[in-house]
C-alpha atoms as one frame of an Amber mdcrd trajectory, in Angstrom:
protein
  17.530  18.339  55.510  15.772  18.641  58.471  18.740  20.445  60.802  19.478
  22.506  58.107  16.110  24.093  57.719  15.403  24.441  61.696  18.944  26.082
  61.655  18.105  28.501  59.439  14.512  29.373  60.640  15.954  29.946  64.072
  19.460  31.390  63.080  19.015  35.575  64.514  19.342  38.391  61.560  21.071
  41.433  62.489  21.290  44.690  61.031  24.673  45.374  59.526  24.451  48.989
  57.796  21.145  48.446  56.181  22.108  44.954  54.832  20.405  42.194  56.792
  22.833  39.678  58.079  21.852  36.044  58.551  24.168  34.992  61.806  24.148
  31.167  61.009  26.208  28.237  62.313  27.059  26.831  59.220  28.255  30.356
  57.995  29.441  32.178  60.971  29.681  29.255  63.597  28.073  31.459  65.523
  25.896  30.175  67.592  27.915  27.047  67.706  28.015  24.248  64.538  26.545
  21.320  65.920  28.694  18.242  64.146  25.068  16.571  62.883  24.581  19.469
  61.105  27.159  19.907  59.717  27.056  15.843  58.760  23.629  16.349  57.092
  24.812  19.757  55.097  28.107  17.502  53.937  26.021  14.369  52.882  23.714
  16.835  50.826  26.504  18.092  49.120  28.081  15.200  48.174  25.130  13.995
  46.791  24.149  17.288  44.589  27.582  17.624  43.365  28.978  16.611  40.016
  32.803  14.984  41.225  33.364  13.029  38.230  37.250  13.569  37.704  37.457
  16.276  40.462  41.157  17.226  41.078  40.631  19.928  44.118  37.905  21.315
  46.029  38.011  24.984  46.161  36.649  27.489  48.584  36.832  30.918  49.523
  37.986  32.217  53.351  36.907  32.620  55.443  33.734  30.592  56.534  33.934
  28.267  53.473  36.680  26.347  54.940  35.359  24.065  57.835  32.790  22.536
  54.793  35.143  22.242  52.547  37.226  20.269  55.052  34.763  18.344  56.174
  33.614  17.598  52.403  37.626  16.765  51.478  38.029  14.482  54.109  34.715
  12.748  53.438  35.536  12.190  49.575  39.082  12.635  49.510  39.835  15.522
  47.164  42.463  17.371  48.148  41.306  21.510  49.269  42.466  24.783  48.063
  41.541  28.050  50.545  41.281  30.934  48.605  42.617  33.291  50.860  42.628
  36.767  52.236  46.164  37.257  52.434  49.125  37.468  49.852  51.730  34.946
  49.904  54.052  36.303  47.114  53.763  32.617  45.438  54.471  31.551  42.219
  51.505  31.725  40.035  49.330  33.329  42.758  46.514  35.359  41.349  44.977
  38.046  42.679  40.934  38.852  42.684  38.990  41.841  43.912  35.808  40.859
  45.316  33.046  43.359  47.097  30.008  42.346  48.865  26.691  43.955  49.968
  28.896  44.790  53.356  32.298  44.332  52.123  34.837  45.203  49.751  38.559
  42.627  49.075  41.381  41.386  47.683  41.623  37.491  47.809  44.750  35.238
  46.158  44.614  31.808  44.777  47.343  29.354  44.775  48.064  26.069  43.733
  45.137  25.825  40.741  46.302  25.460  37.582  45.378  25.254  33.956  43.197
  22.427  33.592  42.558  21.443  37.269  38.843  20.289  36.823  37.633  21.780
  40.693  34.490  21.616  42.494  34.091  25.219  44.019  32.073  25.306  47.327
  30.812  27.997  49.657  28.436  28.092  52.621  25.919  31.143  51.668  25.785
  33.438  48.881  24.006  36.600  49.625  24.829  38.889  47.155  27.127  36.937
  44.489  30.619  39.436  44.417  32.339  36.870  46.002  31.546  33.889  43.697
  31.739  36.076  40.264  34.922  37.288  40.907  36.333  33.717  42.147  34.424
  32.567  38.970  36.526  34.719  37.037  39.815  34.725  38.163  39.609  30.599
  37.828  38.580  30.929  34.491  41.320  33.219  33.833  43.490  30.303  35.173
  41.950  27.866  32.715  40.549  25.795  35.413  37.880  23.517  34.697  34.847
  24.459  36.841  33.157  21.096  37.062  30.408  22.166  39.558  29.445  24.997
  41.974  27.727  24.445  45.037  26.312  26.704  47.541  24.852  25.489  51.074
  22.373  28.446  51.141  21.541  30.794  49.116  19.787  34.464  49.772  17.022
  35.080  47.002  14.724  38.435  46.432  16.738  42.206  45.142  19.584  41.263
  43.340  19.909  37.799  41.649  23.251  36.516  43.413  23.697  34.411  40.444
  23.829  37.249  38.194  26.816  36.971  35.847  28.015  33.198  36.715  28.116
  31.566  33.347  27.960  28.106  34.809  25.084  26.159  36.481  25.069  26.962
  40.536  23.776  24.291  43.235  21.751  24.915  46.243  20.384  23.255  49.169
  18.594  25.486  50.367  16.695  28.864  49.144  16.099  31.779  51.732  14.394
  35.382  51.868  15.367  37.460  54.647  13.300  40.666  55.714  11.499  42.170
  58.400  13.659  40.552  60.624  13.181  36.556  59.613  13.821  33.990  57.088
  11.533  32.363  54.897  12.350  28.901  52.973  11.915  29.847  49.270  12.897
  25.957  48.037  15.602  23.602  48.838  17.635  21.955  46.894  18.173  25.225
  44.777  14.607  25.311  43.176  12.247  22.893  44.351   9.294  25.681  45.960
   8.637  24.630  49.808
């Protein structure tokens, strides 16, 4: 987990309205996603993650995607991109999701009742995102079989506030007065 923690203790934070913004490869690709990286984030994940029975990997757009990808190719589960934009498909549901800088719709195709999915993100900061994916797949009647989150932004409001099902981490982060400090990896183990 090496990479991943010099990534993030060198990754710039910028000032977005108040909010501060960690500008990180794995969750921007900005500055650029070096493949060994990546590699090492992928490996971790596979290893944390429950896939017993796993029908589809699921993962919000925008910069949830190139993981996911990476982590469907690696174990071959097929991937579902929740997306930003309506398709008009059959059986596509729509979820309203809003950030600490952002406020969206987002549709979901092709899960069904009883798919048993593994969702996965890159960074949760303040947790709209993943409660109202949470939702709208339990809505579905989709078995969540495990949640895992690359990095996750702890201190003010518990990101995992309102997820009624047990959330992975790699890695732990505060961010303030302009840096990040490593809080625990592997979602609770103090550094």
């Amino acid at each position: 987990m090496h990479r991943l923690r010099r990534s993030v203790a060198e990754a710039p934070i910028i000032d977005r309205d108040g909010y501060s913004y960690l500008v990180h490869p794995l969750s921007n690709c900005v500055p650029t996603l070096d493949p060994a990286l990546l590699r090492e984030v992928v490996v971790r994940i596979i290893r944390r993650a429950d896939l017993t029975d796993v029908d589809k990997i699921v993962t919000p757009e925008a910069m949830g995607i190139h993981l996911s990808t990476a982590v469907s190719l690696t174990t071959d589960i097929p991937l579902v991109v929740i997306r930003k934009r309506r398709y008009g498909l059959d059986g596509e549901v729509a979820l309203s999701k809003s950030t600490g800088y952002s406020e969206d719709e987002m549709y979901i195709n092709d899960v069904d009742p009883g798919d048993r999915v593994l969702l996965l993100d890159d960074l949760i900061s303040t947790g709209g995102t993943m409660r109202a994916i949470v939702e709208a797949l339990d809505d579905i009647g989709a078995e969540i079989a495990d949640i895992v989150i690359a990095i996750r932004k702890v201190g003010g409001e518990d990101a995992l506030a309102g997820i009624d099902h047990p959330v992975r981490t790699l890695l732990d982060i505060e961010v303030g007065d302009g840096e990040v400090r490593i809080v625990s990896e592997s979602g609770g183990q103090p550094v």
